[in-house]
N, C-alpha and C positions, 0 to 999 in steps of 0.2 A: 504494500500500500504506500511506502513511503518513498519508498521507486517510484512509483506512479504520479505522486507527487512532482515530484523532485523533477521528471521527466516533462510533466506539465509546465511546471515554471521555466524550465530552458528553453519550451515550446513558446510558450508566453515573451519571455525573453529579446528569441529571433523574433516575434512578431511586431515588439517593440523595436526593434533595432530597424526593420523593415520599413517602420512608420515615420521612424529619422533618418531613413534615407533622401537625398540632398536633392539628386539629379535628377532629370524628368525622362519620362516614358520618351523612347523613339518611333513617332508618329509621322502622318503627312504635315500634319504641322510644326511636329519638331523641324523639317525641314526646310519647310518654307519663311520660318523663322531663323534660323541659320543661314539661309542664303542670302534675306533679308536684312539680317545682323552685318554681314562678310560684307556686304555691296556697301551699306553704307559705313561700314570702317574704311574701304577705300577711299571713299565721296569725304568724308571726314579730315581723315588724316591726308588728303592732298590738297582742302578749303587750310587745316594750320601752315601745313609745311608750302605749299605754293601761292594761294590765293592772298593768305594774310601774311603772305611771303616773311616767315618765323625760321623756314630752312627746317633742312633733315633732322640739326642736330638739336637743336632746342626743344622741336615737335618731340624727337623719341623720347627725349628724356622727362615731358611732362607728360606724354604719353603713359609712357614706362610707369611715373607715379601715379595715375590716374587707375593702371590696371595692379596696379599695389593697393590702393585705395579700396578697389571692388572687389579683392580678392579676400582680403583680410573679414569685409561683410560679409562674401558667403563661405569663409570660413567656421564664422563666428555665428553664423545662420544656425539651430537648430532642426530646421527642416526644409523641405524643398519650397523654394520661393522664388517664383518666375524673376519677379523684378532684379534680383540677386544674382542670380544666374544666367540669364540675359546681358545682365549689365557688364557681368566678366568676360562673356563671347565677344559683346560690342568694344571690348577696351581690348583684350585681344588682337580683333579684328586691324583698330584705326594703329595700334601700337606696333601690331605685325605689318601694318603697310609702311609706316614711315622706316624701319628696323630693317627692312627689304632695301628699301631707298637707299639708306644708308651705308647699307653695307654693299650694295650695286654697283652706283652712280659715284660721278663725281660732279667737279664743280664749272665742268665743261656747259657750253649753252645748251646742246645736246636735252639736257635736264632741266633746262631754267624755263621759268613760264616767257609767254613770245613778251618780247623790250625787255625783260628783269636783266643786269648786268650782273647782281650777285644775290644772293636766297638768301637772307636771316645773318646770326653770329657765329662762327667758328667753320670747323670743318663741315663742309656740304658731304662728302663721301669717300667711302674709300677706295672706291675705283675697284672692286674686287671683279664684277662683271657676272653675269648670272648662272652661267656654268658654276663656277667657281664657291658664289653663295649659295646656290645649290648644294652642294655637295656638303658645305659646314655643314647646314642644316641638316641635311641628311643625315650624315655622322652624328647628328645633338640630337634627333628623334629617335634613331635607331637608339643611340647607348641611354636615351630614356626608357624605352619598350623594353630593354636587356636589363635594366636594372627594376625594372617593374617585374619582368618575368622571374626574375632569381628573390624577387620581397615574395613571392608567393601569392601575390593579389589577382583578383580577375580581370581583366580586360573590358569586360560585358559592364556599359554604363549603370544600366540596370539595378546592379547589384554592388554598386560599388557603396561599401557605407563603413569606412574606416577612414580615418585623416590621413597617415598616409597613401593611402588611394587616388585619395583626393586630390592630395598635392601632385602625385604622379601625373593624373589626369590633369590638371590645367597645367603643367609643365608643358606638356606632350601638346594642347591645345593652343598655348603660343605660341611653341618651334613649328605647328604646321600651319597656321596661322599664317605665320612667316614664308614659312616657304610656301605654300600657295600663291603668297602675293609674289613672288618672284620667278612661277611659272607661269599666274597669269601674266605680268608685266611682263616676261620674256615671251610668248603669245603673241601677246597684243605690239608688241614694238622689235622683235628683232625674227620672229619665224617667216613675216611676210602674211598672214594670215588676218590680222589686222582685227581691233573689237569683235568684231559681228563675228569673224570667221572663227576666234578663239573659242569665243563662247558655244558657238554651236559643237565645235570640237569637243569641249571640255561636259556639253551636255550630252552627248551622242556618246560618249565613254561613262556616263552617268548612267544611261540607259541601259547600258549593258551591265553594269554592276547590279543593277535592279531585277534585269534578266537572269543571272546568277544566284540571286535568291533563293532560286527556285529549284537551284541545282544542290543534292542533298552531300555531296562532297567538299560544296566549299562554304569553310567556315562562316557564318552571319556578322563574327566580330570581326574576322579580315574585313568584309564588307563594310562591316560600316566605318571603319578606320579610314578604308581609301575614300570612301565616299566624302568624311568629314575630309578629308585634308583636298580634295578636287571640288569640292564645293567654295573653298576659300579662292583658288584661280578663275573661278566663276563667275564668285562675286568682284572679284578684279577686273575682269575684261567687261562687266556689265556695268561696275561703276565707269569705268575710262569710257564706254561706250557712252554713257551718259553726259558725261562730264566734258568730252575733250571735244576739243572745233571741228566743225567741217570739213576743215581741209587736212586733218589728219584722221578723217574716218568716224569722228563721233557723231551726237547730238548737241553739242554743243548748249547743252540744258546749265551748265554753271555747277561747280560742288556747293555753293548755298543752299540754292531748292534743289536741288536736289537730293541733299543730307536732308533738309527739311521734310521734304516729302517720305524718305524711306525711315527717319525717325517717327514721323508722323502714323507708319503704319506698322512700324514695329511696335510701339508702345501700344497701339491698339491691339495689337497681337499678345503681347506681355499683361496686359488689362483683362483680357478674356480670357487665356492661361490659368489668372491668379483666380480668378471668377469661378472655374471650372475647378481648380483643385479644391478652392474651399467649399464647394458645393457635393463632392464627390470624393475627394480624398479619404478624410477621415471613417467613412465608409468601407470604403478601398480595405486599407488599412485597417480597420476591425475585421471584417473580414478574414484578411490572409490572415492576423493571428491568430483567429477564434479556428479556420482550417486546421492552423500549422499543429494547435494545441491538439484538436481532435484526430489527427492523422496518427500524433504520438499516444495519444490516450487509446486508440483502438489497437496499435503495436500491443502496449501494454499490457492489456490487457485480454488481449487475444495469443 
């Protein structure tokens, strides 16, 4: 009997740990909110670093403290909360795009918006060039995943509900962050394929990820790994595509409204999210632990 007990509350336990789990289901609208989030991190972080011509270096690095800022909240978050969580994809996002810049480009006109002589204070870039920043990046996702895989943690967002996980996880969501924007921007400016052509590229490989789904040999979390990190050059070639002039291929819409218009409907996305969890959630969550507890109670006792 006291087994039985004892098995219940670790049942109870996981149910509660379940109910403190942080990160959101992977939906159509997780996605459309990610893509959402990535696009306007572009439009963002090129209205600092170009428009309000602040330069590479100054944008990364209040960038950089803005996603310290939102990170530490949903750190400090006890349960999942769109606005929290959102807000560190968006700071991600605009941080991973200037951090790309930086470590690309240099201080050649090549990169300067059309009449700017010079961008902001200090060094504009390092001139590494996008093979090149590719591949750090590479190397810093990878030796993330590798030291994720040997902590013994799951991959699966889902279930991620330890603080080292967590941290793992938005590590890994920076460095691809990052390099997204640096194969969108290598896309969109040096493949010859141009906005339009990237993005369709980058969706048509999307599509086949989605098509794979379906296939019972390939893993769901590789999936959505690459999906997350091809969703960021997505939202790259659809921000420039919006943003940049005419006569190099965009819409010439401005990163102002632009950023306006996709914050505008990300937050209505993140609004209806929080809407939805607190109407269904705590449901949710009784639920799986009142299962968890009864799956162990019938072990038990059978």
């Amino acid at each position: 009997m006291q087994h039985a007990e004892d098995t219940t509350q670790a049942a109870l336990a996981r149910g509660s740990r379940y109910a403190m789990r942080k990160l959101p289901d992977v939906t159509l609208a997780f996605w459309i909110m990610k893509i959402a989030a990535t696009t306007l991190g572009e439009t963002a972080g090129d209205l600092f670093a170009q428009t309000l011509k602040l330069g590479y270096f100054l944008t990364t690095i209040a960038l950089f403290c803005i996603f310290v800022v939102t990170l530490l909240a949903q750190l400090r978050s006890r349960r999942y909360n769109p606005f929290c969580y959102w807000a560190v994809i968006l700071s991600t996002s605009m941080a991973g795009t200037t951090i790309s810049d930086f470590m690309n480009r240099d201080a050649t006109a090549k990169y300067l918006p059309t009449g700017a002589a010079t961008l902001g204070w200090g060094p504009q870039g390092l001139g590494l060039g996008y093979p090149t920043g590719a591949a750090i990046l590479v190397t810093l996702l990878v030796t993330i995943f590798v030291a994720w895989r040997y902590a013994g943690l799951t991959f699966a967002i889902r279930d991620i509900d330890t603080f080292r996980g967590e941290a793992l996880f938005w590590a890994a969501i920076l460095v691809s962050n990052t390099l997204g924007t640096s194969m969108g921007d290598f896309l969109s400016d040096s493949s010859g394929l141009g906005y339009g052509g990237g993005a369709l590229l980058i969706t048509a490989v999307l599509a086949a990820l989605l098509m794979l789904k379906y296939v019972p040999a390939v893993p769901n979390v590789a999936l959505f790994w690459a999906a997350f990190v091809l969703t960021r050059p997505l939202g790259a070639t659809a921000g420039d595509l919006l943003t940049k002039p005419t006569t190099k291929g965009g819409l010439d819409l401005g990163t102002l409204g632009s950023s306006a218009v996709l914050l505008t409907v990300l937050f209505g996305l993140m609004a209806h999210a929080h809407v939805k969890d607190r109407k269904h959630g705590p449901r949710l969550h009784e639920r799986s632990a009142g299962a968890a507890a009864g799956r162990d109670r019938l072990r038990v006792e059978g």
